[in-house]
ZATORVO-581663 format. One record per residue: y, x, z of N, C-alpha, C, CB in turn; residue in one letter. Coordinates in steps of 0.2 Angstrom, whole numbers, plus 5000, padded with zeros to 4 digits. Glycine has a CB too. Layout:
YXZYXZYXZYXZA ...
//
This chain:
527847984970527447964965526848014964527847964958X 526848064966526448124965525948134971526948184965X 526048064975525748074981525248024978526148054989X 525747964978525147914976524547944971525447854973X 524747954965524347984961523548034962524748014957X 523948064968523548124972523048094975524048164977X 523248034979522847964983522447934979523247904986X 522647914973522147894967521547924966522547894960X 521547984965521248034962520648064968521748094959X 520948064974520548084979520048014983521148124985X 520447984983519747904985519347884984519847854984X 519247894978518547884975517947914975518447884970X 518047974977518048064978517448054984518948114981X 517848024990517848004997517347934996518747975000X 517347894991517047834992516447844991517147784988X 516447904986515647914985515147934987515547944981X 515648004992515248014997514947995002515548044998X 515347965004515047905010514647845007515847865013X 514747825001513847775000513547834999513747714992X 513547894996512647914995512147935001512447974991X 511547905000511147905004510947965007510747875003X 510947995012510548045015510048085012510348025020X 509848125011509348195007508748195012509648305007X 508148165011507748165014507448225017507448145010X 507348225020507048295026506548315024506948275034X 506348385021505848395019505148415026505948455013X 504648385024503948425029504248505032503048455022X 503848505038503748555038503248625037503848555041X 502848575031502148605028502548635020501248515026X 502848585019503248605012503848655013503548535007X 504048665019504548685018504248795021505248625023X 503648785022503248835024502948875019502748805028X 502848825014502148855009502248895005501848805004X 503048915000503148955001503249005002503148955000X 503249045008503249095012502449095012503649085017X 501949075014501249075015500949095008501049005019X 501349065003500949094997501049134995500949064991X 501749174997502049234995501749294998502749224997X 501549275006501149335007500349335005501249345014X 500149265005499449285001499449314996499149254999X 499949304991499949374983500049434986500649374976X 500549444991500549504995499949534995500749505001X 499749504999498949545003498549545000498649525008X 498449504993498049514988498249574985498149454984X 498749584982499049634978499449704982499649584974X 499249704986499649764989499149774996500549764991X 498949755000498949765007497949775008499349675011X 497449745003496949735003496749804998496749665001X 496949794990496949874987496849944992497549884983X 497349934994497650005001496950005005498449965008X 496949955008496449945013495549995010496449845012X 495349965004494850005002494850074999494649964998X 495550094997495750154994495550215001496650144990X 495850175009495750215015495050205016496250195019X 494750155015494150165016493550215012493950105016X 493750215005493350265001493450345003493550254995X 494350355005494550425007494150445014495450435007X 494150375017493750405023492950425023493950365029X 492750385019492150385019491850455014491850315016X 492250495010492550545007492450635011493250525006X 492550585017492850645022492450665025493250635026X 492050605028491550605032490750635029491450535034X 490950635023490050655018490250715015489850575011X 490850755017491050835016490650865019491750865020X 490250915012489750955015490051035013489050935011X 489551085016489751155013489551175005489351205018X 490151205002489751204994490451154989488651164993X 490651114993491051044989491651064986491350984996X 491951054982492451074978493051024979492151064972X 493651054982493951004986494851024985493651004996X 495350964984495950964986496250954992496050934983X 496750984993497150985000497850934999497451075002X 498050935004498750905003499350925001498850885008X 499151005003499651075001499451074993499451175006X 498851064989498851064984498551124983499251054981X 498051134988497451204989496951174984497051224999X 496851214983495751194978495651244980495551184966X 495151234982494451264985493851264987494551284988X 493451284989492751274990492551264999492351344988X 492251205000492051215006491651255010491951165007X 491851285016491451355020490851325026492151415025X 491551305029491351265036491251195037491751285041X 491051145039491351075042491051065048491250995037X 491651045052491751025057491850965060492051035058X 491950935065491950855066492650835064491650835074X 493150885066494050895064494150905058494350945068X 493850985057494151035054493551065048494551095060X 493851075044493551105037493951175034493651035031X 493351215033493551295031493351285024493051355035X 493951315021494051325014494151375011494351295011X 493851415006493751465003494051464995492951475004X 494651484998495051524990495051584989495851504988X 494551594985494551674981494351704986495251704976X 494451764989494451814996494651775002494851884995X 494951695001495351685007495051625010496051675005X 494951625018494551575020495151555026493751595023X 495351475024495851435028495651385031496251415024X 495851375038495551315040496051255040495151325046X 495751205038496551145037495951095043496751095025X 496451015044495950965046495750915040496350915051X 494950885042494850845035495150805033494450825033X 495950765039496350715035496850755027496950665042X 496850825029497050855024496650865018497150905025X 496050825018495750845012495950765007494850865014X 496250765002496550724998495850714994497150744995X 495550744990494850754984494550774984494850774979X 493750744982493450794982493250804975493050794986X 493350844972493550884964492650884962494050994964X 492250914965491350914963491150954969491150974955X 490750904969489950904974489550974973489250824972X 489351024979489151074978489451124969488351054980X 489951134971490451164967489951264969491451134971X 489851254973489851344974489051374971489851364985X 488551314971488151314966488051324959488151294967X 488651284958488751284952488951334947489051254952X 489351354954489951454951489251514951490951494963X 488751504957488151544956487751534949487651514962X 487751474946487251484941487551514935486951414938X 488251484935488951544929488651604929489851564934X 488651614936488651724936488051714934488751794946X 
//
């Protein structure tokens, strides 16, 4: 009895499955898009920002003159002495250090050493 009832309950189960029609196959334009939109916000939102933030630091670096008022990566402030095509001499207090200019993170004020001259 328990069998049949079990057969009752499961057949129809089985009948339905087998009439419904097949799930249409999506594109392979739709089945793409979002991934393609996902990295366009990407690259909008992370990848292009970046992009100009490296281009201002470098252009930063390149227009390092003697006198410039500048942060390190070590978190030096100091005054520019020397620049180089590499390397930049920085002057803290009595102390002159030479780092490379991808070490130079800021530049804090433009002809800074002038400035300290008109003070005194």
């Amino acid at each position: 009895m328990k069998k049949l009832i079990a057969c009752l309950v499961i057949l129809p189960v089985f009948a339905m499955a087998q009439d419904a029609p097949a799930p249409a196959q999506p594109s392979l334009m739709s089945a793409f898009l979002p991934f393609l939109l996902m990295f366009v916000v990407m690259y909008i939102f992370f990848i292009l920002p970046k992009q100009r933030e490296n281009k201002k630091t470098d252009q930063m670096r390149t227009s390092l003159k003697k006198g410039d008022k500048v942060l390190t990566v070590a978190g030096i402030i100091g005054i520019v002495s020397h620049v180089d095509d590499r390397f930049v001499s920085i002057k803290t207090g009595d102390t002159k250090i030479d780092f490379e200019k991808a070490s130079v993170v800021k530049l804090l004020e433009a002809d800074a050493e002038k400035r300290e001259a008109e003070k005194k």
